[in-house]
Steps between C-alpha positions, in 0.01 A plus 500: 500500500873530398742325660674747792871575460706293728292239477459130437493550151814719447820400387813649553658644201736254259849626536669560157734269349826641577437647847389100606855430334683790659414394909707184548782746335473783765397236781861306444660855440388633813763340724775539362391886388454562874828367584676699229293810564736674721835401317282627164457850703867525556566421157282787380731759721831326370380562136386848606849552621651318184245718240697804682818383466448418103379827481829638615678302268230585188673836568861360353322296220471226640220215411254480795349199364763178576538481842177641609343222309739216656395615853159412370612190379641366860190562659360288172755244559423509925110439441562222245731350721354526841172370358507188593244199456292396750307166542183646401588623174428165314125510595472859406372533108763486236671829423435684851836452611683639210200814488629563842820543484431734142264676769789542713763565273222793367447607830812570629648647175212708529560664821897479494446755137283740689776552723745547204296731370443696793854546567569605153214753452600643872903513397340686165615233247383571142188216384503344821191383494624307136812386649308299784239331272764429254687353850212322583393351142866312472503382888123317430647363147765352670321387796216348300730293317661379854158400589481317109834341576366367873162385383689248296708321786453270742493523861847404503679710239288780649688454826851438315461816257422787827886570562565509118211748485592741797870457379350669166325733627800643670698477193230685272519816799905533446483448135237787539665721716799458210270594234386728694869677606685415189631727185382441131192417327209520721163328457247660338265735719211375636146563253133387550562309216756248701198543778243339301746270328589344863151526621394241203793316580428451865130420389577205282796376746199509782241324283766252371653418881132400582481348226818278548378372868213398379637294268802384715177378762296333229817284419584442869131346512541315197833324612 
């Protein structure tokens, strides 16, 4: 007779490869995504409110791309920054850190572009949906190679180089809102191709951030 289903002789299915690699990731990133959740959700209105303003000012010619993007980039900065390490990172497997925070950085960017395109496409603005991806792709560039930059210091450094970063962050939002408000040239419109350009860019800044812990731990262990 053949074996019943549920019993002895079943086993349960073999998870694939990358979903096996992908739970420490989401079980480290659910703290600290729970924490942010609700400052995330008022992000998402405060672009909505910002994709309306730079809608208004689309209507005088002026580029809705710079400081829309730098808001991005100080919630980048924040989750970089207020990711701290905890004890039990070093017995976590190599790279899950640095996939978390890319998880975060993706996460947040994510939801914080929804909102700036809601607020555009409500206020009528022309390709909003364009102008929020091509929001989104430079925010997750830039954060990606934060997360590069961190995977490659010490506990210490990481510590020292916060204020420096949120200091930044803060700088790249007025130097936005300048390029954003300012006469003359203007950067060039937004165009899927700068959307996939940025998407591979973020890709290989991801891969290579993992990439660089791993190697940073393998050294540790060797010293």
């Amino acid at each position: 007779m053949s074996e019943p289903l549920g019993g002895e002789g079943t086993e349960p299915p073999e998870l694939p490869a990358w979903i096996a690699e992908f739970v420490p990731v989401a079980d480290r990133a659910r703290e600290p995504l729970i924490t942010a959740l609700p400052w995330i959700g008022a992000g998402a209105l405060l672009m909505a409110g910002a994709g309306a303003w730079a809608a208004r000012l689309s209507l005088r010619d002026l580029s809705v791309v710079p400081w829309p993007t730098a808001l991005l980039l100080l919630a980048v900065g924040t989750v970089l920054a207020l990711d701290r390490d905890r004890p039990a990172d070093h017995r976590l497997p190599a790279g899950v850190v640095t996939a978390t925070r890319v998880l975060l950085v993706d996460l947040t960017v994510s939801a914080l572009s929804l909102g700036l395109w809601i607020g555009l496409r409500l206020a009528g603005a022309p390709h909003a949906l364009l102008t929020a991806t091509t929001c989104a792709g430079g925010a997750m560039a830039i954060g990606n190679l934060g997360a590069w930059l961190r995977a490659g210091l010490g506990a210490r450094a990481r510590r020292t180089a916060t204020a420096p970063a949120v200091v930044g962050a803060l700088a790249v939002v007025a130097a936005g809102l300048a390029a954003g408000m300012a006469g003359g040239p203007r950067l060039p419109g937004p165009s899927w191709w700068w959307v996939g350009a940025l998407a591979v860019v973020a890709d290989i800044e991801a891969a290579l951030a993992v990439r660089r812990e791993r190697g940073a731990r393998r050294r540790g262990a060797a010293a």
